[in-house]
C-alpha positions as CSV (number, residue, x, y, z in Angstrom):
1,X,-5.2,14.4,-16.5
2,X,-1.4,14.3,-14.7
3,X,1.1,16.9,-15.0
4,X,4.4,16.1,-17.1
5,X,6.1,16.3,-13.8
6,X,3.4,13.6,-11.6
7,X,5.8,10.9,-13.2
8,X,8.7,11.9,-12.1
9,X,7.8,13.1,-8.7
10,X,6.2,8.9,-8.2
11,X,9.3,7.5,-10.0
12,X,11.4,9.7,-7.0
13,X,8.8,8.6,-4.2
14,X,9.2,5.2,-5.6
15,X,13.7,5.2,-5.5
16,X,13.0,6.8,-1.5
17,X,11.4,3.5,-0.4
18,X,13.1,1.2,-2.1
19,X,16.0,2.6,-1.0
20,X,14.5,2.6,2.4
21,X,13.9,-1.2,2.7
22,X,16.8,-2.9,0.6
23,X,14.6,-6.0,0.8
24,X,11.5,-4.5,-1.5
25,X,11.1,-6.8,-4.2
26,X,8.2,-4.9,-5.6
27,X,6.4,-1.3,-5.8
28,X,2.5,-0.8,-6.8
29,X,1.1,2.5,-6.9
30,X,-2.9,3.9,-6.8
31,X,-2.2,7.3,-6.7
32,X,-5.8,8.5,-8.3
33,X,-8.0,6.2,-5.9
34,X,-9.3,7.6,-2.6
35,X,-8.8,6.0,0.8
36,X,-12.0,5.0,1.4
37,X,-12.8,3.5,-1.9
38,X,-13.3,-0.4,-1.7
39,X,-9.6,-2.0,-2.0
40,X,-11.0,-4.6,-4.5
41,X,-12.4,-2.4,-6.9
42,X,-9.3,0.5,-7.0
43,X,-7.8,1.2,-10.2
44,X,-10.4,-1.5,-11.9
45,X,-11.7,1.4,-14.4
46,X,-8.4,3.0,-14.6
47,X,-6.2,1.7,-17.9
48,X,-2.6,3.2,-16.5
49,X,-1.1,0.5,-14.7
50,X,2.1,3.2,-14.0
51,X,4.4,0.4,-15.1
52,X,6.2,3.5,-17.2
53,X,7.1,4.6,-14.1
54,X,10.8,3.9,-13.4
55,X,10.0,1.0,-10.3
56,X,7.0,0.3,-10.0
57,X,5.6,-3.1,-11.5
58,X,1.5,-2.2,-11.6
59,X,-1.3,-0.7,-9.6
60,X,-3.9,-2.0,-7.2
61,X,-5.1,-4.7,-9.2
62,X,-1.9,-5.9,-10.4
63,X,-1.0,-6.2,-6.4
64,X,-4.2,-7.8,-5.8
65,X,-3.4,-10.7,-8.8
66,X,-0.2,-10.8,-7.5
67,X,-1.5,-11.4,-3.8
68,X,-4.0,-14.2,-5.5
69,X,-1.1,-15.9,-7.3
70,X,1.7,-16.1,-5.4
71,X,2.7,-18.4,-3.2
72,X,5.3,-16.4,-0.6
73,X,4.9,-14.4,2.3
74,X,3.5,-11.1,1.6
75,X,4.6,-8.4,3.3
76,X,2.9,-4.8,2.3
77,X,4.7,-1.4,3.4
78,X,2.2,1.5,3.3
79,X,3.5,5.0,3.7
80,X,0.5,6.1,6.3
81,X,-2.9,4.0,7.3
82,X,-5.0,6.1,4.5
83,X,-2.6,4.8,2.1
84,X,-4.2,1.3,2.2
85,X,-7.8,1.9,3.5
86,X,-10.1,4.4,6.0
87,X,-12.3,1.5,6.5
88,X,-11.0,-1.4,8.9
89,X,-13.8,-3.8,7.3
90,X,-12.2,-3.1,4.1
91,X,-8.6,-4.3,5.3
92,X,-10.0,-7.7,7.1
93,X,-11.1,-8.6,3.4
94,X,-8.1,-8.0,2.5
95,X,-6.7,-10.1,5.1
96,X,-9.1,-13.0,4.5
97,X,-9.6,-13.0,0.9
98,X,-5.2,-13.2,0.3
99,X,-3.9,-15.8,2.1
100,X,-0.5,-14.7,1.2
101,X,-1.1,-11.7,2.9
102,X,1.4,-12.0,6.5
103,X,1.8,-8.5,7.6
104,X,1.0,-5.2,6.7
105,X,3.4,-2.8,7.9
106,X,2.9,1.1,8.3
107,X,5.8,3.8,7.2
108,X,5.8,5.9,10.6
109,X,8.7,6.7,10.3
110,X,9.1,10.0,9.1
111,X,5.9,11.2,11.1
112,X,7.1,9.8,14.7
113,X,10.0,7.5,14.5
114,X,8.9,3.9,14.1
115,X,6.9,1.2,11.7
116,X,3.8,-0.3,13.5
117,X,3.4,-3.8,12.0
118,X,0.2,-6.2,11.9
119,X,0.5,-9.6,11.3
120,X,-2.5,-11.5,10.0
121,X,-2.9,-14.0,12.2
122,X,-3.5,-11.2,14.9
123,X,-5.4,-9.4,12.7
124,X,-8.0,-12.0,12.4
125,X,-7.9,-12.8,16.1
126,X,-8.4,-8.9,17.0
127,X,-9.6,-7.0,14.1
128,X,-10.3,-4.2,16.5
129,X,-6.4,-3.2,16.3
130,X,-7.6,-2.2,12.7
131,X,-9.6,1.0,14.0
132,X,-6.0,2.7,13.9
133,X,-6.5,2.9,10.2
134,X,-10.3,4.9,10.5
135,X,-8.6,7.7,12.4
136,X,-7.3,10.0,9.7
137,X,-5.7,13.0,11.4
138,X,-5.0,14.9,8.5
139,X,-2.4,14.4,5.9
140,X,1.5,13.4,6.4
141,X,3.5,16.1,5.7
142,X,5.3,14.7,2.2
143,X,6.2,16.0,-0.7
144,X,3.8,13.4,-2.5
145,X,0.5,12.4,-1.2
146,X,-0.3,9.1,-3.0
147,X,-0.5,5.1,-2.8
148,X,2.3,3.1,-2.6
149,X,2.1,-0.5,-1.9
150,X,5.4,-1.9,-1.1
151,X,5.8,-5.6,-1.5
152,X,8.4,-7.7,0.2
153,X,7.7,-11.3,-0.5
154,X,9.9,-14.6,1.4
């Protein structure tokens, strides 16, 4: 069960990156899944969708019907590699399974200074550029430690 105060700490994590990318269009949260659980089957068993929560418009599976539906450019803003997947396999079938998918960018930001971005066309060509995500050295030092998925779609 969530604290009274879980809420409002996501719904603050959730204004600091919108605010961060004035060009987010949408916010999903999986704050209960772990890393390495399969992206396809997160939050399928789980019946809060966190749409309560002031910003954010589902979890996992509502991204992933979103990602199925849509016909934009996807763009996905993680706030560390763990926050999308520990396992690189996991991420290609993402890739190849969302065609909408373009780019998957990681929140460095805070950590070291910078965003590393993958693209999905080089993500297919070199999937070895996914090991950065298996190589979990520990947890970012955040006030929340959860899932946020931030879409930008073109």
């Amino acid at each position: 069960m969530m604290s009274t105060t879980f809420p409002a700490i996501l719904s603050k994590r959730i204004s600091l990156s919108a605010h961060r990318s004035h060009q987010v269009t949408d916010i999903y949260v999986s704050p209960s899944s772990r890393s390495n659980t399969p992206i396809a089957s997160r939050d399928s068993t789980n019946e809060q969708d966190f749409t309560d929560i002031s910003g954010c418009v589902g979890n996992t599976q509502a991204l992933l019907k979103y990602l199925s539906s849509t016909t934009k450019l996807v763009y996905i803003v993680i706030v560390d590699y763990a926050a999308l997947s520990t396992d690189s396999d996991d991420i290609l079938r993402l890739i190849r399974n969302y065609k909408s998918l373009e780019y998957i960018v990681v929140d460095r930001f805070q950590d070291i200074g910078k965003y590393e971005v993958y693209k999905r066309n080089q993500i297919l060509e070199t999937p070895e550029q996914l090991a950065a995500f298996g190589c979990r050295q520990g947890f970012p030092h955040r006030s929340v430690q959860n899932k946020l998925y931030v879409v930008n779609d073109e």
